[in-house]
C-alpha positions in Angstrom: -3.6 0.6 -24.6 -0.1 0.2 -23.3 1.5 3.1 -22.2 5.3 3.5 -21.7 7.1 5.9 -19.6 8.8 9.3 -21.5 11.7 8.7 -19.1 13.2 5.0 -18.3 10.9 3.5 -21.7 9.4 0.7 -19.7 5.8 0.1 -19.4 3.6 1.8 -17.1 1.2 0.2 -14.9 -2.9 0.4 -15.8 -3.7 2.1 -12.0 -7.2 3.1 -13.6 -10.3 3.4 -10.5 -13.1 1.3 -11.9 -15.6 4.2 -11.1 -13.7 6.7 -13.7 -15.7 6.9 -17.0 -13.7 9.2 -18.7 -10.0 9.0 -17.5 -7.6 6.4 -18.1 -4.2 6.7 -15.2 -1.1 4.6 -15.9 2.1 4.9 -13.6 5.8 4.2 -13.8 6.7 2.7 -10.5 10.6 3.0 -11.4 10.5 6.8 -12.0 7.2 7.2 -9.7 5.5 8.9 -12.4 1.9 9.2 -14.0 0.1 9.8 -16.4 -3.2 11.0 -16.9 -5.3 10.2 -20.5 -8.8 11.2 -21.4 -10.1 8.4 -22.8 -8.4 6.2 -25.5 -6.0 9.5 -26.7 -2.8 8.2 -27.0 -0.9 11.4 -25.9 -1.5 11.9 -21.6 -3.3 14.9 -21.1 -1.1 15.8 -17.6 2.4 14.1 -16.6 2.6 13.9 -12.7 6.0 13.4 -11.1 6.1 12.8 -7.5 9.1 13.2 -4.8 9.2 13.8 -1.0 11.1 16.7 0.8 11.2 17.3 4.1 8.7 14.3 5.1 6.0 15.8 2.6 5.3 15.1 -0.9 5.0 17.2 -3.7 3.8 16.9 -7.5 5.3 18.4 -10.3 2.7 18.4 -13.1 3.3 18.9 -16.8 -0.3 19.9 -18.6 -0.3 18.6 -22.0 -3.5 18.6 -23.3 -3.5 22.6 -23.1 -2.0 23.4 -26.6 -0.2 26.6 -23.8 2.0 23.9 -21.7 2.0 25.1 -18.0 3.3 22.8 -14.8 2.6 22.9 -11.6 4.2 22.4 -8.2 1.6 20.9 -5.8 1.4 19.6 -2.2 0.0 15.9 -1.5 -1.4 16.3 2.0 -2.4 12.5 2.0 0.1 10.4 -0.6 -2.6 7.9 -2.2 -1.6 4.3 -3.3 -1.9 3.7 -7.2 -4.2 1.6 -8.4 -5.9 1.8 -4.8 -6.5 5.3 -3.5 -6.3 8.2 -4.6 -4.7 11.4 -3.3 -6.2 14.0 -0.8 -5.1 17.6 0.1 -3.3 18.0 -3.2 -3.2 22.1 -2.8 -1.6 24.0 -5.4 1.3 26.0 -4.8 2.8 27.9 -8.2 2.1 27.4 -11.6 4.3 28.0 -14.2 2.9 29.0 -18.2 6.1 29.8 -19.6 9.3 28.4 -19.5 8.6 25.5 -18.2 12.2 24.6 -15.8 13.4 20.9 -17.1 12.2 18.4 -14.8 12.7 14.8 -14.8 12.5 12.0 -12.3 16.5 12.3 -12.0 16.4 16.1 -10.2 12.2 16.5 -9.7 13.5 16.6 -6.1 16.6 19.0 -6.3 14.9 21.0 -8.8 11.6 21.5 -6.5 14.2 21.7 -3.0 15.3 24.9 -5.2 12.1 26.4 -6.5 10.3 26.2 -2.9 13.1 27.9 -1.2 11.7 31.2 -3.5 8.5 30.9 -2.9 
């Protein structure tokens, strides 16, 4: 299955573990974004876009697969390496179940600098 990115339309990297059985990861290194299948499906079941502020990095993630679209702002205590390791400390912060705020790689970071100043 070749997957391409929602936002720049090239294809995404197969960054897959060899010990998953289920899901099936693919990530855009020119947007830094991934996403997250169960199984074959051809629709990802999350959309994880990543950005650093302040010296940490955060995760804005967009759950498809619930038919009730949510995303959430987390915090990636220990960035992993795609493909090679996976992330640790990833603690969320606020989730959002309606009306979801427009994010995109362009302005995940101005748009998350915003939010976190609120909460």
């Amino acid at each position: 299955m070749n997957t391409i990115c929602h936002f720049c339309n090239k294809e995404t990297a197969n960054v897959t573990q060899e010990s998953w059985k289920i899901l099936k990861v693919y990530f855009c290194f020119n947007c830094l974004t991934e996403y997250v299948h169960f199984g074959e499906n051809i629709d990802p079941a999350y959309i994880h876009l990543y950005t650093t502020i302040n010296n940490k990095m955060y995760r804005w993630s967009t759950n498809c697969y619930d038919k009730h679209q949510n995303g959430t702002i987390a915090y990636v205590k220990e960035p992993g390496i795609p493909g090679v390791k996976l992330n640790e400390g990833v603690k969320g912060i606020k989730t959002f179940k309606s009306n979801l705020p427009t994010i995109t790689p362009d302005n995940v970071n101005a748009k998350l600098k915003f939010i976190l100043l609120f909460l």
